[in-house]
KOLVOZA-859255 format. One line per 10 residues: number of its first residue (from 1); their letters; for each residue x, y, z of N, C-alpha, C. Coordinates in Angstrom, 2 decimals, m for minus. Each point is the difference from the previous one (the first is absolute). Layout:
// residues N
NUM) A) X,Y,Z,X,Y,Z,X,Y,Z  ...
END
This chain:
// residues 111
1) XXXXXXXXXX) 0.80,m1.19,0.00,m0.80,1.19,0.00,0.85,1.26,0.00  1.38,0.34,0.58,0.55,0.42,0.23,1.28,0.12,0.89  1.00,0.82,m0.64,1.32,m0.01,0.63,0.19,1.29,1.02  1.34,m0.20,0.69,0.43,1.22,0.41,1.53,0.18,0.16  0.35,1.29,m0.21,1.63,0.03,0.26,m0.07,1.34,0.70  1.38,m0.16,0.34,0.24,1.22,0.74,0.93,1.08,m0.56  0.23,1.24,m0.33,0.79,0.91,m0.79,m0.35,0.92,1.20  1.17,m0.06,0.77,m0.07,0.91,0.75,0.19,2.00,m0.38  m0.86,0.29,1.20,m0.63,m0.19,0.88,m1.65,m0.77,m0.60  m0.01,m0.35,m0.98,m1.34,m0.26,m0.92,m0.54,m1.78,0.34
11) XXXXXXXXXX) m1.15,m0.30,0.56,m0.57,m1.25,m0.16,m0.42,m0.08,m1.10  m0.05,m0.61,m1.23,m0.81,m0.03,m1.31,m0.99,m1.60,0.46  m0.94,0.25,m0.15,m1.23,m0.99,m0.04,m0.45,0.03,m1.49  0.36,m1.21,m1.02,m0.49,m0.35,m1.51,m1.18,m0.78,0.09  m1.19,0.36,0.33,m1.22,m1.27,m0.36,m0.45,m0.27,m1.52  m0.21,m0.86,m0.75,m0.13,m0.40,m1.10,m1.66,m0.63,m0.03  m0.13,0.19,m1.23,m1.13,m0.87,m0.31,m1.33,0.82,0.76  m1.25,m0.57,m0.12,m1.19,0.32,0.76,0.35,0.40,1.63  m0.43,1.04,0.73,0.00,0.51,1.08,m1.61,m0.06,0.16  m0.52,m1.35,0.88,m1.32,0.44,0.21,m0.10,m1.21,0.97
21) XXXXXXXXXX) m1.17,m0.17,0.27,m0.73,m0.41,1.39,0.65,m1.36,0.62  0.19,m0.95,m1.53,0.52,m1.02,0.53,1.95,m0.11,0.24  0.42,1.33,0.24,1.48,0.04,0.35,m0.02,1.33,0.95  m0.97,0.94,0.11,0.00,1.53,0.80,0.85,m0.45,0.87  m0.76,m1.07,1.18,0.87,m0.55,1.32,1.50,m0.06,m0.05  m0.19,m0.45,m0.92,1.89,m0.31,0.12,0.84,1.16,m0.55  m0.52,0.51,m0.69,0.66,1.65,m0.82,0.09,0.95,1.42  m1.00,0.16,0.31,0.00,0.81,1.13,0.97,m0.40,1.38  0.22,m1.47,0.41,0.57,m0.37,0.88,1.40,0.07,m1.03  0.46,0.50,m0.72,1.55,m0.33,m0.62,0.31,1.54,0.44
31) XXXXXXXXXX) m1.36,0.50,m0.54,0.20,2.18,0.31,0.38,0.16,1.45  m1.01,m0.52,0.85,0.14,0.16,1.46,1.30,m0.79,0.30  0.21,m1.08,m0.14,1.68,m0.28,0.60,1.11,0.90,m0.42  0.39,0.94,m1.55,0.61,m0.06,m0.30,0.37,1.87,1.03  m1.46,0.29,0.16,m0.07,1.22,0.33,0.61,m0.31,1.54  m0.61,m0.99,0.67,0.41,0.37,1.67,1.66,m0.76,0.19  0.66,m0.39,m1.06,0.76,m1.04,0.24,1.61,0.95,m0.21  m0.06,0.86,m1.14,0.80,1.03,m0.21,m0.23,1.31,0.52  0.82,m0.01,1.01,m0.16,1.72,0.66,m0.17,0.85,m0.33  1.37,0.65,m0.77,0.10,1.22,m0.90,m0.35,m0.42,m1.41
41) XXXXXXXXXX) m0.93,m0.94,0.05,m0.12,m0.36,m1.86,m1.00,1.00,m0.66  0.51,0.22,m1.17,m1.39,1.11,m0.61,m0.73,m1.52,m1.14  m1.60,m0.51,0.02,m0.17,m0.90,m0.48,m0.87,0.91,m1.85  0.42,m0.73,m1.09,m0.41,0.07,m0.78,m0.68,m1.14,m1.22  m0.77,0.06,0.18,m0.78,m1.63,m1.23,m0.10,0.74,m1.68  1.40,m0.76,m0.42,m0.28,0.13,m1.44,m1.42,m1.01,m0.94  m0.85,0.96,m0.13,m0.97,m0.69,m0.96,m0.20,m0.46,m1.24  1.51,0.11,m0.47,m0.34,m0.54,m1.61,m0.01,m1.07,m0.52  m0.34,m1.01,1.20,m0.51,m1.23,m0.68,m1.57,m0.60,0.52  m0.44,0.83,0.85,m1.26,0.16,m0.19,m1.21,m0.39,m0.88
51) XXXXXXXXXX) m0.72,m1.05,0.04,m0.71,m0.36,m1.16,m1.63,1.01,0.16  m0.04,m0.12,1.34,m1.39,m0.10,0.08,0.21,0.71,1.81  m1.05,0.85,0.65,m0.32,0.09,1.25,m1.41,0.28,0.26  m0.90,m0.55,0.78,m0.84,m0.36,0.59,m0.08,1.36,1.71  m1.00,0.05,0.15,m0.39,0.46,1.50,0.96,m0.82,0.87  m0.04,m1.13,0.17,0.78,m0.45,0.62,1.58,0.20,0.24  0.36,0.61,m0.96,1.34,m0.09,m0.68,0.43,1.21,0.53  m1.34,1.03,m0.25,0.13,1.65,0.28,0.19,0.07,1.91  m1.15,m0.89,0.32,0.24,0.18,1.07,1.37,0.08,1.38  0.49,m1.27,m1.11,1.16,m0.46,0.80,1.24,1.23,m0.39
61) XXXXXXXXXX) m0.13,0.53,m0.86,0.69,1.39,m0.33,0.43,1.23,0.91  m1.84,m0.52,m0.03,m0.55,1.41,1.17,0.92,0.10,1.52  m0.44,m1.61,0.84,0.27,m0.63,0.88,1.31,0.47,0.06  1.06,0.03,m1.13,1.32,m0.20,0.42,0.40,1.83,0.05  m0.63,0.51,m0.93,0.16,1.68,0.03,m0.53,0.34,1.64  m0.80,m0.36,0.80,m0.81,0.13,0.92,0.64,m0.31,1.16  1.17,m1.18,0.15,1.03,m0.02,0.43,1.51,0.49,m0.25  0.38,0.18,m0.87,1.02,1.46,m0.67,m0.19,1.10,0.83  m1.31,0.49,m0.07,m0.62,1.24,0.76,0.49,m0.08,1.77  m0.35,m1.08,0.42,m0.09,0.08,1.61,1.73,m0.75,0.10
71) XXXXXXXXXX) 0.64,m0.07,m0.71,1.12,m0.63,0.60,1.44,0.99,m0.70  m0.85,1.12,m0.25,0.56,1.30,m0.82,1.30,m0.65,m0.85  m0.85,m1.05,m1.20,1.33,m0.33,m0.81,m0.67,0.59,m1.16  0.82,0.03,m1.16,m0.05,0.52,m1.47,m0.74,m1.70,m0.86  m0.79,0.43,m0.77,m0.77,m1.31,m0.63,m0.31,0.86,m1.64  0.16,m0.74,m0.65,0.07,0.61,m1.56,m0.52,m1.30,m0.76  m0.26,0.56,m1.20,m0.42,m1.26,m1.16,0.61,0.64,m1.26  0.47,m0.66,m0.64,0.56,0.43,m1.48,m0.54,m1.02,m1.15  0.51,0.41,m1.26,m0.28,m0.94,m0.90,m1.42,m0.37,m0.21  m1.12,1.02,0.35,m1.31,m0.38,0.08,m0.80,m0.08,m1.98
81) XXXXXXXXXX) m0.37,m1.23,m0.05,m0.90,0.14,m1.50,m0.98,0.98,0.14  m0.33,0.34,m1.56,m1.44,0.70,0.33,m1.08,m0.38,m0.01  m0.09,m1.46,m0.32,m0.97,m0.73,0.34,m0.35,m0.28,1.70  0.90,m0.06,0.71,0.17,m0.01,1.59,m0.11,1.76,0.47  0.85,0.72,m0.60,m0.06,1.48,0.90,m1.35,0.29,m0.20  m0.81,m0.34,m1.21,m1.22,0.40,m0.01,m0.86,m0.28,1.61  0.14,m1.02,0.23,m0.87,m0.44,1.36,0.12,0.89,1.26  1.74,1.03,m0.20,0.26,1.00,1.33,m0.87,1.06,m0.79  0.52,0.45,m0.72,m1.05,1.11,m0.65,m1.48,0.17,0.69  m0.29,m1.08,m0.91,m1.86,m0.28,0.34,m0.16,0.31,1.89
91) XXXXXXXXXX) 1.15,m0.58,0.78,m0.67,m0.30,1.20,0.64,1.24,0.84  0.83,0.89,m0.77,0.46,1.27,0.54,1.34,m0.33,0.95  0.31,m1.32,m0.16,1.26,m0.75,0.85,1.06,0.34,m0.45  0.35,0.39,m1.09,1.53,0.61,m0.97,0.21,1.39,0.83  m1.06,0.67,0.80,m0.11,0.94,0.82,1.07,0.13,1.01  m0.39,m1.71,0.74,0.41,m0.37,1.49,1.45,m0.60,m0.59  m0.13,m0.45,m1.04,1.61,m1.28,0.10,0.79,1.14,m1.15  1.84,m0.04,0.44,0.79,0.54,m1.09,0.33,m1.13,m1.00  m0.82,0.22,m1.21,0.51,m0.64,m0.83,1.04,0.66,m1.34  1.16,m1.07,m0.34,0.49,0.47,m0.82,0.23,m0.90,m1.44
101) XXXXXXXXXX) 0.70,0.96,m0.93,0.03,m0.86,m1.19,0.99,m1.12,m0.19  1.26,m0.12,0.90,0.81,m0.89,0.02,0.81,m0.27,1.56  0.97,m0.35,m0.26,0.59,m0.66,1.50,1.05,1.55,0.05  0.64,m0.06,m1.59,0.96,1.04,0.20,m1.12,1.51,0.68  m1.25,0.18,m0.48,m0.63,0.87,0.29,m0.11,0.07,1.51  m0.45,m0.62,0.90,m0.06,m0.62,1.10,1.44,0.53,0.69  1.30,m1.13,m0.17,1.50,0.07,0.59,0.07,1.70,m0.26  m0.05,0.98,m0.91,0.36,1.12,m0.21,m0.23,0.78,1.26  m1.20,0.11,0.37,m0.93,0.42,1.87,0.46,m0.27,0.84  0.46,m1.38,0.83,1.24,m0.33,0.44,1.13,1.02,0.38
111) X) m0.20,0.76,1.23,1.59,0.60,0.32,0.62,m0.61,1.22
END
């Protein structure tokens, strides 16, 4: 479903394929470990292999931005399709989350 590496100070979280109800659980528990597990980590999920996301998928998004927030870490998404950014759009969530167009876009913010 997905990988992760570390580029410091950067967690990269890669999920692939469908993001939806029957994997949310586990997407979200990879977000939440990766977030409480690295101290000073700034976490970012490259989306460009993304097939598909679901409510479910969004949610667990949410969940992990929602914890970013209270554990005052940096949480980003890059590489978003526009078949997928469409869904932040619509739900006014591209609002709440920094998304960018690539990783280099992303690492650049980083001081």
């Amino acid at each position: 479903m997905s990988n992760a590496t570390r580029d410091l100070p950067i967690t990269i979280i890669q999920p692939s394929g469908h993001v939806n109800a029957s994997n949310a659980v586990e997407f979200q528990l990879q977000l939440t470990t990766a977030m409480v597990s690295e101290e000073d980590s700034v976490l970012l999920v490259d989306m460009h292999q993304i097939e598909s996301l679901d409510s479910a998928g969004l949610m667990a998004l949410v969940s992990a931005l929602s914890l970013a927030q209270r554990l005052q870490r940096r949480f980003g998404l890059c590489c978003v399709a526009p078949s997928i950014r469409i869904i932040f759009e619509l739900t006014q969530l591209d609002q709440a989350f920094e998304i960018f167009e690539s990783r280099d876009a992303f690492s650049a913010t980083i001081t």
